[in-house]
C-alpha positions as CSV (number, residue, x, y, z in Angstrom):
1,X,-13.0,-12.5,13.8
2,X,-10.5,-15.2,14.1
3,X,-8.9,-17.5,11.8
4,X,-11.7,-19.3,9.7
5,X,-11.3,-23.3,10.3
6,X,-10.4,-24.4,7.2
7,X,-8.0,-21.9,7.0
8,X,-6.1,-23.1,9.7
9,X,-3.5,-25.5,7.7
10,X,-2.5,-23.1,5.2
11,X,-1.9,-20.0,7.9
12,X,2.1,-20.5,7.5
13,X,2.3,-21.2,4.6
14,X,3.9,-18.5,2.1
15,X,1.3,-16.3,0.1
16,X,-2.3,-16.9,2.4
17,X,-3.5,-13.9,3.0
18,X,-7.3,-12.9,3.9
19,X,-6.5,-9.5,3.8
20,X,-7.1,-7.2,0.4
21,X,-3.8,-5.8,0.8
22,X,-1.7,-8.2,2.3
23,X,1.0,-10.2,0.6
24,X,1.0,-13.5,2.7
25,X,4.2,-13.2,3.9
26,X,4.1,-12.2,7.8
27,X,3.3,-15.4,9.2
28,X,5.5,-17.4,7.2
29,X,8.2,-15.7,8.0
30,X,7.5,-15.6,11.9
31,X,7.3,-19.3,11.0
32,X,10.7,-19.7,9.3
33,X,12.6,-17.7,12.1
34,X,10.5,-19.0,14.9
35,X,11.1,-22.6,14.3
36,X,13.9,-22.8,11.9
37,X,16.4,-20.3,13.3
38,X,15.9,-20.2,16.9
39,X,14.4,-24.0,17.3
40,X,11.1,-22.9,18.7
41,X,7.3,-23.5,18.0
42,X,4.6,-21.0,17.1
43,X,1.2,-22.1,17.0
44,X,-2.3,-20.0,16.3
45,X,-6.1,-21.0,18.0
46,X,-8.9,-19.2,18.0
47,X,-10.3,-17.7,20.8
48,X,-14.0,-15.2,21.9
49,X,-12.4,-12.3,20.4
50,X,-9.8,-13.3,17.5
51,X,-7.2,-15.4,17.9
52,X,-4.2,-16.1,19.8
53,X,-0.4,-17.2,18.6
54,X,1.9,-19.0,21.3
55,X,5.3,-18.8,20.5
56,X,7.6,-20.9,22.5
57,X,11.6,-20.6,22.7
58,X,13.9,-22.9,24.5
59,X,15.3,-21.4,27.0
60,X,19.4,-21.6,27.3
61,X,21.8,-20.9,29.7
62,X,23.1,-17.4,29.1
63,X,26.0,-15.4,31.3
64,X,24.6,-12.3,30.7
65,X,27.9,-11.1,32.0
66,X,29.2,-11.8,28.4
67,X,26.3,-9.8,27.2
68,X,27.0,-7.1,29.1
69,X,30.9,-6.7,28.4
């Protein structure tokens, strides 16, 4: 299981799928809102028994008091 390595740079990208019923649009669009509309990075390595996406956010300073109210 895993990603296959030369699959790796199209994973993103709008239509890839590997699946028979898939459409290609999951990971794109974890992309698009990941980096584009909350500034953060996801990225996807393979490890023993599949593979593994790190998504990281910056973190900002919230007054969860506003939140709250």
């Amino acid at each position: 299981m895993g990603i296959e390595k030369n699959n790796f740079e199209e994973i993103f990208e709008p239509f890839v799928t590997s699946k028979e019923s898939g459409d290609g649009f999951g990971l794109y669009m974890a992309r698009l809102i990941i980096e584009e509309k909350m500034g953060g990075v996801i990225n996807a390595t393979n490890v023993k028994n599949g593979a593994k996406f790190l998504i990281c956010l910056k973190k900002e300073n919230v007054d969860y008091e506003d939140i709250i109210a």
